[in-house]
C-alpha positions in Angstrom: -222.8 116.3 17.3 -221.8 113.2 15.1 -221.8 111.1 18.3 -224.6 111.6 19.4 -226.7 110.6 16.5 -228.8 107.7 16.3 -227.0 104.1 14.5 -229.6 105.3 11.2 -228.6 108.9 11.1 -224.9 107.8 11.3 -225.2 105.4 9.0 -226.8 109.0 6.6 -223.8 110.9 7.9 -221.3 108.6 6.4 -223.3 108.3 2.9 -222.7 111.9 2.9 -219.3 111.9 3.6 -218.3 109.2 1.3 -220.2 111.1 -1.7 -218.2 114.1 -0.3 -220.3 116.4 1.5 -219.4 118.5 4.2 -223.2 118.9 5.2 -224.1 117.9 9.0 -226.8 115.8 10.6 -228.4 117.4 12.8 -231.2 116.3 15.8 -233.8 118.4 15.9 -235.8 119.3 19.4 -239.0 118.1 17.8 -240.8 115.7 15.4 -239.9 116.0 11.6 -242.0 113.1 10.6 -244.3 115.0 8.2 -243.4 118.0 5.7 -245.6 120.5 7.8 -243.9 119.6 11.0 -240.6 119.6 9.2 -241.0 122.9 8.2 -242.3 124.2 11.3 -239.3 122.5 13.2 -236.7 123.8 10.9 -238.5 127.3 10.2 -238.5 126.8 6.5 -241.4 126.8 3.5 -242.8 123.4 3.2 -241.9 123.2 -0.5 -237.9 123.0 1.1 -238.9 119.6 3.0 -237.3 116.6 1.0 -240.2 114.0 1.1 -238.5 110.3 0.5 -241.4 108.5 -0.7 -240.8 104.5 -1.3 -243.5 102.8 -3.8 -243.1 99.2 -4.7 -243.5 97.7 -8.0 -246.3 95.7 -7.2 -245.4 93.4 -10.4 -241.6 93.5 -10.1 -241.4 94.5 -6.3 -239.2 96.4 -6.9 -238.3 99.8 -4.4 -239.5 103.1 -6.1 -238.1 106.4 -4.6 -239.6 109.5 -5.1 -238.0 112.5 -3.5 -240.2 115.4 -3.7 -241.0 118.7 -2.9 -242.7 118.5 0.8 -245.6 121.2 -0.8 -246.1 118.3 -3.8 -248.6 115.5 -4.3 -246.9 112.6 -6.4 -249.0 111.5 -9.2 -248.4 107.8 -9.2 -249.7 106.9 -12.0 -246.6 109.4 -13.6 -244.9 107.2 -11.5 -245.8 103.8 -12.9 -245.8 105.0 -16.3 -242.5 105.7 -16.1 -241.2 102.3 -14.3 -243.8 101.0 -17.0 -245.7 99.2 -14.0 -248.2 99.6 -11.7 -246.9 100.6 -8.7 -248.3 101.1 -4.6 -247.4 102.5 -1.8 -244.7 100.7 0.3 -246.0 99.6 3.8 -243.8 99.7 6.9 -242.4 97.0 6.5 -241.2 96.7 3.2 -239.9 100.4 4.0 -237.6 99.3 6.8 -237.0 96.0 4.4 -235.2 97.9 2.0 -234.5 101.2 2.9 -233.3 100.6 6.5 -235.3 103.5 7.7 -238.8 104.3 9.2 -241.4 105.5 7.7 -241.3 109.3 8.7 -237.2 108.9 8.9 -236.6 107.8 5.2 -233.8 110.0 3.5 -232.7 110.3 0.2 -229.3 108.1 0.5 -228.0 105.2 2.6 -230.9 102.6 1.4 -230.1 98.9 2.3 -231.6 98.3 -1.7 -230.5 101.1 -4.0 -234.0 102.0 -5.0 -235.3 103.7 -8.6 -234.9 106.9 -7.9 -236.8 109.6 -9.8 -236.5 113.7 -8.2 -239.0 116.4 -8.0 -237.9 119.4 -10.3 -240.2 121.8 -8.0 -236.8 121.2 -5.5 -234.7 123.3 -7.9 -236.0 126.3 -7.2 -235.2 126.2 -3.7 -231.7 127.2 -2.9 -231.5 125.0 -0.3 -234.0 122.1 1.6 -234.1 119.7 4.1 -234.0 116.3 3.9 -234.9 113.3 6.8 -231.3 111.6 7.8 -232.8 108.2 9.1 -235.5 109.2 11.9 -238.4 111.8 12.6 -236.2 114.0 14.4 -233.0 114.0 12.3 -232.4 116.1 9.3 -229.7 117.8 7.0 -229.3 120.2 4.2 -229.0 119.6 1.0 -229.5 121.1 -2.4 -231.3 119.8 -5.5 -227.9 119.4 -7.5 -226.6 117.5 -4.5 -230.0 115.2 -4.5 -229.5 114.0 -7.7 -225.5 113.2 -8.0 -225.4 111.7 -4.3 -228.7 109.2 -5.7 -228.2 108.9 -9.4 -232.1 109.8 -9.6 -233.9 111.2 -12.4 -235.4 114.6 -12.0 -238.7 114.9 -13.4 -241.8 116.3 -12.9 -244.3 114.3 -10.1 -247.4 115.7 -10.2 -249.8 117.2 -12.8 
């Protein structure tokens, strides 16, 4: 299976190993590129899809990850209080600039920049989810734990 992954999801499959996870990339028959999709794809909830959301500090321009739950809204302005500035949401091509990835693809890990990361808490009550590993059609499993020691992220609350 490893083989036959695209260079991006590779490149995810060997983030995971090198933080020392076992868990497998896996191409999936059909689109993932939104949480609905994702969910319908994988046969899951929609609150188990992993959303990697980049924002830019739009005084620092700085890349902003928020990894949330797929059934969650972020509240930005939670967000930018936090990175105390405002902050927008990161165009194509800054999201291939410093992630690597395509809008759709993003995952959690494997970023070109290491981003800010900050993790939705909703994902803890999920025993397991499913995160995007570098395209729309390529995915893995992954626990909330696992989220935040493989990206050093802060888990907080993102919406209201």
């Amino acid at each position: 299976m490893f083989e036959t992954l695209s260079t991006g999801a590779q490149r995810v499959q060997e983030a995971l190993r090198a933080f020392g996870f076992t868990t497998q990339v896996i191409h999936m028959p059909q689109t993932t590129r939104t949480a609905q999709e994702a969910a319908q794809t994988i046969g899951c909830s929609v609150g188990q899809i992993v959303k990697s959301i980049l924002f830019k500090g739009t005084a620092s321009g700085r890349p902003i990850l928020v990894i949330a739950s797929g059934s969650n809204r972020v509240n930005e302005r939670i967000i930018a209080e936090l990175v105390e500035e405002p902050i927008a949401k990161a165009d194509a091509e800054f999201v291939r600039e410093q992630s690597g990835f395509v809008i759709g693809g993003v995952p959690p890990l494997a970023h070109r920049v290491t981003p800010r990361t900050f993790i939705d808490s909703d994902l803890f009550q999920y025993e397991e989810a499913w995160a995007a590993a570098g395209t729309p059609c390529e995915v893995f499993r992954v626990t909330a734990p696992e989220l935040t020691q493989m990206t050093g992220g802060e888990v907080i609350k993102v919406h209201d």
